[in-house]
PyMOL CGO cylinders between C-alpha atoms (Angstrom):
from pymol import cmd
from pymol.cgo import CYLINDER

trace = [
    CYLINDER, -5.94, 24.52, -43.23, -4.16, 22.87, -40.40, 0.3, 1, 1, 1, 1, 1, 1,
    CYLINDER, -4.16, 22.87, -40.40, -5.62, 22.26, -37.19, 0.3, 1, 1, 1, 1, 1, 1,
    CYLINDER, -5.62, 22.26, -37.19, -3.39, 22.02, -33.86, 0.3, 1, 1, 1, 1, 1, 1,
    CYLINDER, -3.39, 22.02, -33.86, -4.46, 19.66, -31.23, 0.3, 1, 1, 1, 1, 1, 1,
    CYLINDER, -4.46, 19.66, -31.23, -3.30, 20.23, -27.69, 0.3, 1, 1, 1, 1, 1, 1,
    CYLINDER, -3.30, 20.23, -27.69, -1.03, 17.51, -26.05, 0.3, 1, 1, 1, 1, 1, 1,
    CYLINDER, -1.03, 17.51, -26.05, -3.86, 16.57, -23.79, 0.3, 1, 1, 1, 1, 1, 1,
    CYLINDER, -3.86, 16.57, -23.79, -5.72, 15.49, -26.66, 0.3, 1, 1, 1, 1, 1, 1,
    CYLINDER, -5.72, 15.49, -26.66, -2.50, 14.00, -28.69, 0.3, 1, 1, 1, 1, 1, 1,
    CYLINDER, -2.50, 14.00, -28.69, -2.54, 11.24, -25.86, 0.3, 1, 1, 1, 1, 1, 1,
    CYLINDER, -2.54, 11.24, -25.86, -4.88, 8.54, -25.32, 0.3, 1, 1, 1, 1, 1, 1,
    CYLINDER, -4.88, 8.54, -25.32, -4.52, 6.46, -21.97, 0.3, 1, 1, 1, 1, 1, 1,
    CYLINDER, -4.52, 6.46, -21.97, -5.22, 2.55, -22.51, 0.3, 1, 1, 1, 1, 1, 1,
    CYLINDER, -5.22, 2.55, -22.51, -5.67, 0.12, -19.56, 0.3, 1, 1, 1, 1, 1, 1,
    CYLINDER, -5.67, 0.12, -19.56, -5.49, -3.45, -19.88, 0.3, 1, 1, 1, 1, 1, 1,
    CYLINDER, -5.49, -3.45, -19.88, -7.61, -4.26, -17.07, 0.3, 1, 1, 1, 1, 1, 1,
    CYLINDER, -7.61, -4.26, -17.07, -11.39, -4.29, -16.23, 0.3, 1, 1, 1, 1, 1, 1,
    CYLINDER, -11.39, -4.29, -16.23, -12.68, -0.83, -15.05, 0.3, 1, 1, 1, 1, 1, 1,
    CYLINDER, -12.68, -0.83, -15.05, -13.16, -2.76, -11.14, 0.3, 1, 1, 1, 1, 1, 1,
    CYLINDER, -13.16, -2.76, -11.14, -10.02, -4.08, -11.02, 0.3, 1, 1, 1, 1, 1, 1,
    CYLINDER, -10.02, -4.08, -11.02, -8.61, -0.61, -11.65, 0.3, 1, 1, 1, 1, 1, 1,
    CYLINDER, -8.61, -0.61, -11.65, -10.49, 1.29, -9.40, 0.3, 1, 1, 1, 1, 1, 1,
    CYLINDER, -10.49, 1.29, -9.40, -10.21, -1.03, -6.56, 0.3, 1, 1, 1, 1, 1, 1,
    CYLINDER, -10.21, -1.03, -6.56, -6.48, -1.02, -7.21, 0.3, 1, 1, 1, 1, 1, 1,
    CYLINDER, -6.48, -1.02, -7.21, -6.70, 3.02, -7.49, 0.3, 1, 1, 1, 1, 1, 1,
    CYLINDER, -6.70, 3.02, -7.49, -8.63, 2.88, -4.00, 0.3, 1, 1, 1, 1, 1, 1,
    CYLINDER, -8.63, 2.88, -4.00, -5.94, 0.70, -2.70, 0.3, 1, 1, 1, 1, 1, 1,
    CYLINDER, -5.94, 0.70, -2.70, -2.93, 2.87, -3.68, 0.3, 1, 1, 1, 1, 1, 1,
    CYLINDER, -2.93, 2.87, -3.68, -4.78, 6.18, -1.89, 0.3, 1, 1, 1, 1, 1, 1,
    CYLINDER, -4.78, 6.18, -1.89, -5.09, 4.20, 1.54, 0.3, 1, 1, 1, 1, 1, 1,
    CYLINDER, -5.09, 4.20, 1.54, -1.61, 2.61, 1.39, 0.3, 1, 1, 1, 1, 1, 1,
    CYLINDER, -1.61, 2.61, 1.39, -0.14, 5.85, 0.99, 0.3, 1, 1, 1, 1, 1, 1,
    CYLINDER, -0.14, 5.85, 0.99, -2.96, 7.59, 3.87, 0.3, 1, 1, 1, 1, 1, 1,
    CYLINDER, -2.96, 7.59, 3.87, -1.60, 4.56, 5.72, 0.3, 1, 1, 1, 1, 1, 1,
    CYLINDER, -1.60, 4.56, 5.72, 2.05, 5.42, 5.30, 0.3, 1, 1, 1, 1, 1, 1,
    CYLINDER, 2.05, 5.42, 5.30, 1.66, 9.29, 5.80, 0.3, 1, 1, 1, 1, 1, 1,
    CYLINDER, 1.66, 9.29, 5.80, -0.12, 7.93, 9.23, 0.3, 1, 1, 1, 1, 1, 1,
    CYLINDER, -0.12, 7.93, 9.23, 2.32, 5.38, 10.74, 0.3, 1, 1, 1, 1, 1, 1,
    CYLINDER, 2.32, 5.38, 10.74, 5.10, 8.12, 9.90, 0.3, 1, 1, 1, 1, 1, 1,
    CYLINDER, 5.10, 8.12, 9.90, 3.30, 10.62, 11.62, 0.3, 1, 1, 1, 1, 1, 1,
    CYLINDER, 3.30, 10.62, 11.62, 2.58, 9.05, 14.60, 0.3, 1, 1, 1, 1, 1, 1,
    CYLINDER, 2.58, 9.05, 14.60, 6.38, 7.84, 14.68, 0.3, 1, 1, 1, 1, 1, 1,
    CYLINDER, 6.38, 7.84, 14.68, 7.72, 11.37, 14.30, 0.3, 1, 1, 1, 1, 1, 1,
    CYLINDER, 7.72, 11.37, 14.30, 4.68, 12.52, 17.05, 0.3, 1, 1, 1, 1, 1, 1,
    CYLINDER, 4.68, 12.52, 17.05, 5.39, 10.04, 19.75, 0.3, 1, 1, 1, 1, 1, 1,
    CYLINDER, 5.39, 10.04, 19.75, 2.03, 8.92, 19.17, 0.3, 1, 1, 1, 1, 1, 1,
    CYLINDER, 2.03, 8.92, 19.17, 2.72, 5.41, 19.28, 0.3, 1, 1, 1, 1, 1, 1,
    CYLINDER, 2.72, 5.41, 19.28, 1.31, 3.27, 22.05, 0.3, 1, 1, 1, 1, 1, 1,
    CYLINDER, 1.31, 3.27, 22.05, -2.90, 3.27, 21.18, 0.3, 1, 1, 1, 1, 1, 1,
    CYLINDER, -2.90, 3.27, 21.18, -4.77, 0.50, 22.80, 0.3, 1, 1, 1, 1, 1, 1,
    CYLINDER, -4.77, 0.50, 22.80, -5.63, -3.02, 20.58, 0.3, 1, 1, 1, 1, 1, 1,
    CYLINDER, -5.63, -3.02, 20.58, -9.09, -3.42, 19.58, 0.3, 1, 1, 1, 1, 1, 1,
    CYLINDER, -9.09, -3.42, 19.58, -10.53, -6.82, 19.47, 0.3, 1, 1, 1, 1, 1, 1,
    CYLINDER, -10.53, -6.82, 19.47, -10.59, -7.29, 16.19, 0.3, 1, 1, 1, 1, 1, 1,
    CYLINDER, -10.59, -7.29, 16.19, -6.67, -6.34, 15.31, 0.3, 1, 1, 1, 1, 1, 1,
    CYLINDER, -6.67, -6.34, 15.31, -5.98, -9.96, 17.20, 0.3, 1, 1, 1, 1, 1, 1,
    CYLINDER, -5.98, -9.96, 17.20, -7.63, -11.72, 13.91, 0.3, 1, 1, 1, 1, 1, 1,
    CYLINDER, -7.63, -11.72, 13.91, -5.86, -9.19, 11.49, 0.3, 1, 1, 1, 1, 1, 1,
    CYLINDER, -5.86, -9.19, 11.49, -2.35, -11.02, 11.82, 0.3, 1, 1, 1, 1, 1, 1,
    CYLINDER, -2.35, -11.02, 11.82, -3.59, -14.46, 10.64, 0.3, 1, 1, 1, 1, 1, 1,
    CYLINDER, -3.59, -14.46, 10.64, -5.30, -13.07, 8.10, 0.3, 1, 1, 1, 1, 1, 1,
    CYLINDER, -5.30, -13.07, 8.10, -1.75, -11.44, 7.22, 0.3, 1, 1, 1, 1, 1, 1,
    CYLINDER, -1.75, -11.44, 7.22, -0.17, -14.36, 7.51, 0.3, 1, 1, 1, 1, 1, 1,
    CYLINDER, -0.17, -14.36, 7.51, -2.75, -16.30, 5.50, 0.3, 1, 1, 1, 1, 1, 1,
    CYLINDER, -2.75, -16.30, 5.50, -2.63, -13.41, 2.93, 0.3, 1, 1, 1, 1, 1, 1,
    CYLINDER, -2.63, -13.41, 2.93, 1.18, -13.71, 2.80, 0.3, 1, 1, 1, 1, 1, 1,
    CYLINDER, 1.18, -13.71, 2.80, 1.04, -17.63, 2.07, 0.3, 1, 1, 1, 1, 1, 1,
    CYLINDER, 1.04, -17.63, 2.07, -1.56, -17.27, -0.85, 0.3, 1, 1, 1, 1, 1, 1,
    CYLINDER, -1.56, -17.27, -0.85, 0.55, -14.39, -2.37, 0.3, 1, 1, 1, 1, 1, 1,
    CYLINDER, 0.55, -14.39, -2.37, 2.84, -15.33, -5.48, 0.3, 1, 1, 1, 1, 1, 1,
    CYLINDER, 2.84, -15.33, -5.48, 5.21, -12.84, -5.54, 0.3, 1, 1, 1, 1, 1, 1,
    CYLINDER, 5.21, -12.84, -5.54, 8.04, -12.92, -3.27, 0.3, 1, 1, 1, 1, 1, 1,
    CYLINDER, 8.04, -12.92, -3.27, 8.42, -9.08, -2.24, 0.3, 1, 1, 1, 1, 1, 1,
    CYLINDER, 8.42, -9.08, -2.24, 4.43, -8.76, -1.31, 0.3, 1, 1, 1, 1, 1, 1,
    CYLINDER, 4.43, -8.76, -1.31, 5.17, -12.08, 0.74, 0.3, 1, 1, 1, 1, 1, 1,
    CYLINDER, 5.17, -12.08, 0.74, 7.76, -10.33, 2.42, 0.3, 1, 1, 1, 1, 1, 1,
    CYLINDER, 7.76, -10.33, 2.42, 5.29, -6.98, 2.90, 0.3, 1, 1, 1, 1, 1, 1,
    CYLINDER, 5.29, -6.98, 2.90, 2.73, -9.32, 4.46, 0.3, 1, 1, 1, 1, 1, 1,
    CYLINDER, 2.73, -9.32, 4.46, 4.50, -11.78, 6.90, 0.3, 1, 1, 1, 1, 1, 1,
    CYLINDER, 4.50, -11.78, 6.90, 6.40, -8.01, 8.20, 0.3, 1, 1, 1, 1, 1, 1,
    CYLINDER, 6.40, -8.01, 8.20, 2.82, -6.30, 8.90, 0.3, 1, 1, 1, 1, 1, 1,
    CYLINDER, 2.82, -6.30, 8.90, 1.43, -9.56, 10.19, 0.3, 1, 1, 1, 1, 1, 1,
    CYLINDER, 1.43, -9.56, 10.19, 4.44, -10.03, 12.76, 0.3, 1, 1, 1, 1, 1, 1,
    CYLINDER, 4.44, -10.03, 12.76, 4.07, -5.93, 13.25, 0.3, 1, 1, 1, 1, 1, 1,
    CYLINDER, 4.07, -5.93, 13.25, 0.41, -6.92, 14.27, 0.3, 1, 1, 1, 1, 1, 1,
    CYLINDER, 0.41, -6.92, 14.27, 1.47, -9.99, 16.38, 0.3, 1, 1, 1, 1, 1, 1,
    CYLINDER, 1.47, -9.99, 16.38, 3.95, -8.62, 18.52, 0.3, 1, 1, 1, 1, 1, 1,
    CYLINDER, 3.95, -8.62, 18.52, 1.66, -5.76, 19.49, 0.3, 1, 1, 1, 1, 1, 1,
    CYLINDER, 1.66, -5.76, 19.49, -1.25, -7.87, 20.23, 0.3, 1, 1, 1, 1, 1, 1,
    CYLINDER, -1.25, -7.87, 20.23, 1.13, -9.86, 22.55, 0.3, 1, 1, 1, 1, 1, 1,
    CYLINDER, 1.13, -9.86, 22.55, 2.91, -7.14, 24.19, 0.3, 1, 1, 1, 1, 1, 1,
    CYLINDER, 2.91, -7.14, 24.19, -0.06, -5.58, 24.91, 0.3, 1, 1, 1, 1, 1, 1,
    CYLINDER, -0.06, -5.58, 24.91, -2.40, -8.83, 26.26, 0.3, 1, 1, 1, 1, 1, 1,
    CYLINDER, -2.40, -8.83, 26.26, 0.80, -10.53, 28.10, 0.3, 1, 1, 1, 1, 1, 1,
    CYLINDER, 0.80, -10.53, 28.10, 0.76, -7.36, 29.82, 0.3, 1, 1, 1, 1, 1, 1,
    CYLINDER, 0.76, -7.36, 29.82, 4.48, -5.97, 29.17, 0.3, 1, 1, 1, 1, 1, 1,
    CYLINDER, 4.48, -5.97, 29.17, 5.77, -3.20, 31.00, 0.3, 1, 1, 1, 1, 1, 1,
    CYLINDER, 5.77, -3.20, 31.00, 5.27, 0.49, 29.20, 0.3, 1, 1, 1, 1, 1, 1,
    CYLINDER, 5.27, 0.49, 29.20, 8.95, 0.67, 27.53, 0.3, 1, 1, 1, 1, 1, 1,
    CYLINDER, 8.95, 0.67, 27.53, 8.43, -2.79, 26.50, 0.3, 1, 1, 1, 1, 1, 1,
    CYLINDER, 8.43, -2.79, 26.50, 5.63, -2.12, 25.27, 0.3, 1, 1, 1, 1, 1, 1,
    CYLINDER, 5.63, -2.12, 25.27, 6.72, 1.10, 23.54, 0.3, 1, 1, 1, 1, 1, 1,
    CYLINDER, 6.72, 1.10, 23.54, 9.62, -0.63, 22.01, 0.3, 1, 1, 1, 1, 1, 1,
    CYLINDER, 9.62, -0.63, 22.01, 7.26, -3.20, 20.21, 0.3, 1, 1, 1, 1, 1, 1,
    CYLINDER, 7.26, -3.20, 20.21, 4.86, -0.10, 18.99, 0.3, 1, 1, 1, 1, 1, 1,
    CYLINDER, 4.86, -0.10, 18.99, 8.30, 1.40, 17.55, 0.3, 1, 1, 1, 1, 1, 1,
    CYLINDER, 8.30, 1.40, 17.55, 9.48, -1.47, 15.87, 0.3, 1, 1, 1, 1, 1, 1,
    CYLINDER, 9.48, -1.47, 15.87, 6.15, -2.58, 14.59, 0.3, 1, 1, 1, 1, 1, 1,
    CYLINDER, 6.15, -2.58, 14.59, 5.60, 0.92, 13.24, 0.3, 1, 1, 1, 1, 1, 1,
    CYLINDER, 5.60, 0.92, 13.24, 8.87, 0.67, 11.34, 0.3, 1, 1, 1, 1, 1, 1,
    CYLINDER, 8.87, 0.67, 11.34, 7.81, -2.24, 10.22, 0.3, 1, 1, 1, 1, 1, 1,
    CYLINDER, 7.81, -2.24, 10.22, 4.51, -1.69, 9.26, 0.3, 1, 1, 1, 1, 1, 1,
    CYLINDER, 4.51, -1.69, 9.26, 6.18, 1.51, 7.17, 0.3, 1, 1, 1, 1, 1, 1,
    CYLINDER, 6.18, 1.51, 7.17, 8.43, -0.81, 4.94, 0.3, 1, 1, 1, 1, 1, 1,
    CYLINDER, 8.43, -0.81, 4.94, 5.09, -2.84, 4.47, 0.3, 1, 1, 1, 1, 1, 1,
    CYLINDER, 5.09, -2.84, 4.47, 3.30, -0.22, 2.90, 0.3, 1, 1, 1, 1, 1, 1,
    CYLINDER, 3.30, -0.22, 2.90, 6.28, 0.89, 0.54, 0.3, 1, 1, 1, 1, 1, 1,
    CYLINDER, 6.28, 0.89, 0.54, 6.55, -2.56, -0.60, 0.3, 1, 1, 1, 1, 1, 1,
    CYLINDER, 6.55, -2.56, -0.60, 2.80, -2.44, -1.13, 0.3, 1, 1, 1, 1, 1, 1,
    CYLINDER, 2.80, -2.44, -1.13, 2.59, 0.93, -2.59, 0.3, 1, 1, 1, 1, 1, 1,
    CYLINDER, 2.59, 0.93, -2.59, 5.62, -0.28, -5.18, 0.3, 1, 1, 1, 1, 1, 1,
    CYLINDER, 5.62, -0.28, -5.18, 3.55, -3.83, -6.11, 0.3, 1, 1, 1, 1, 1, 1,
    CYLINDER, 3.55, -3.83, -6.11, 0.73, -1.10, -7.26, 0.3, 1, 1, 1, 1, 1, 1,
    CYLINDER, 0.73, -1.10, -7.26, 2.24, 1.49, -8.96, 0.3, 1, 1, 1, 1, 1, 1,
    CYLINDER, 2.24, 1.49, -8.96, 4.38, -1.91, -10.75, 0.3, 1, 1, 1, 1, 1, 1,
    CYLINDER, 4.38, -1.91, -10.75, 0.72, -3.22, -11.59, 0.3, 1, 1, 1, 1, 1, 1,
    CYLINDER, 0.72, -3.22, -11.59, -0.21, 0.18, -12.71, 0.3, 1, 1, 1, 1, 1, 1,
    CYLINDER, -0.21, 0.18, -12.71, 2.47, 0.67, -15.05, 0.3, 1, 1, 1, 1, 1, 1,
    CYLINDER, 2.47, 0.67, -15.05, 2.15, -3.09, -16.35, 0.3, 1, 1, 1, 1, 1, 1,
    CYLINDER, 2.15, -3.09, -16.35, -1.73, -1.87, -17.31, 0.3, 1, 1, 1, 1, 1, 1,
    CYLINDER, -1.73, -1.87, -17.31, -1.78, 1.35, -18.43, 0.3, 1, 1, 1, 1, 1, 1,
    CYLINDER, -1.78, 1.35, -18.43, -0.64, 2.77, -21.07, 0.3, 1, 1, 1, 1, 1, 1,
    CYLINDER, -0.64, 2.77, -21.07, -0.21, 6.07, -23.70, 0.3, 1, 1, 1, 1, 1, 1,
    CYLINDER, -0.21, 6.07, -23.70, -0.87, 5.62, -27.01, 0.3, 1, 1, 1, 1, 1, 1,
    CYLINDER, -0.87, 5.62, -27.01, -0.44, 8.78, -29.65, 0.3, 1, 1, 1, 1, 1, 1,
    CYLINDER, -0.44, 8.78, -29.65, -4.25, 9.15, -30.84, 0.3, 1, 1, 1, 1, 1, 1,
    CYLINDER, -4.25, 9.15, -30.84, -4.36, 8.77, -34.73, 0.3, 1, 1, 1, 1, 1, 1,
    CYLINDER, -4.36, 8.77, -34.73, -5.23, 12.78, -35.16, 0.3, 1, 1, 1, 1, 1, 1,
    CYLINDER, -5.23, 12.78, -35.16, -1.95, 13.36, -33.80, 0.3, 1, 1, 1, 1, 1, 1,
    CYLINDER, -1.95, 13.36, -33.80, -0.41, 12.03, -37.43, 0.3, 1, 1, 1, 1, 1, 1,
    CYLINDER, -0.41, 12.03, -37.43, -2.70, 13.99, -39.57, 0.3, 1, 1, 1, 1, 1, 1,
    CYLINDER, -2.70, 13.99, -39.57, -1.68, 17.43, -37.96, 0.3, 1, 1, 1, 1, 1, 1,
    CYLINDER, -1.68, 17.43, -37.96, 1.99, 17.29, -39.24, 0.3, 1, 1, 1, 1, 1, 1,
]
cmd.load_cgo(trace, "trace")
């Protein structure tokens, strides 16, 4: 008597990473793209020029920073474009630019900040694919 499996049970996923590693990398991929969906959102709304907080002045060096400990050259790139994104709002906004100025900057850095996140949301899903994989379970040879 033969038994048929399902195809959710003819696959097993494999990951060749520890079980933190992947879940901090899962967590990672949900807020890039939350992140993305946002600064394209408040492009297409207008919704651009919100005030700097305090702490956004120390985000850009630790971009920057971030950017110069990186290995590969794309998330480099990703990095040193959200950290200038950062910068040139902090300074538009503290050397007191006039509102188009500063709107111009906020449009710009949100462009920018939008082809940072891609870049960042490609590294993952390219670390994701590197780890994971589907293996045929051994059942699935026995059914045939």
């Amino acid at each position: 008597m033969s038994q048929k499996t399902s195809w959710w049970r003819s696959w097993e996923i494999t990951v060749d990473s520890n079980w933190i590693t992947t879940i901090a990398m899962a967590l990672l991929l949900v807020l890039g793209g939350c992140a993305l969906i946002h600064e394209i959102r408040n492009l297409l709304s207008d919704a651009l020029d919100k005030p700097i907080s305090f702490s956004t002045i120390f985000l850009a060096p630790c971009l920057f920073l971030a950017a110069f400990g990186e290995k590969r050259k794309s998330l480099k790139i990703a990095f040193i474009l959200w950290g200038t994104s950062v910068a040139a709002r902090v300074l538009s906004s503290y050397f007191h630019a006039s509102p188009g100025v500063q709107h111009f900057t906020a449009t710009g850095a949100s462009i920018a900040n939008q082809i940072a996140f891609t870049i960042i949301l490609v590294a993952i899903v390219q670390w994701f694919r590197s780890v994971v994989r589907w293996n045929q379970s051994p059942e699935q040879g026995l059914d045939s």
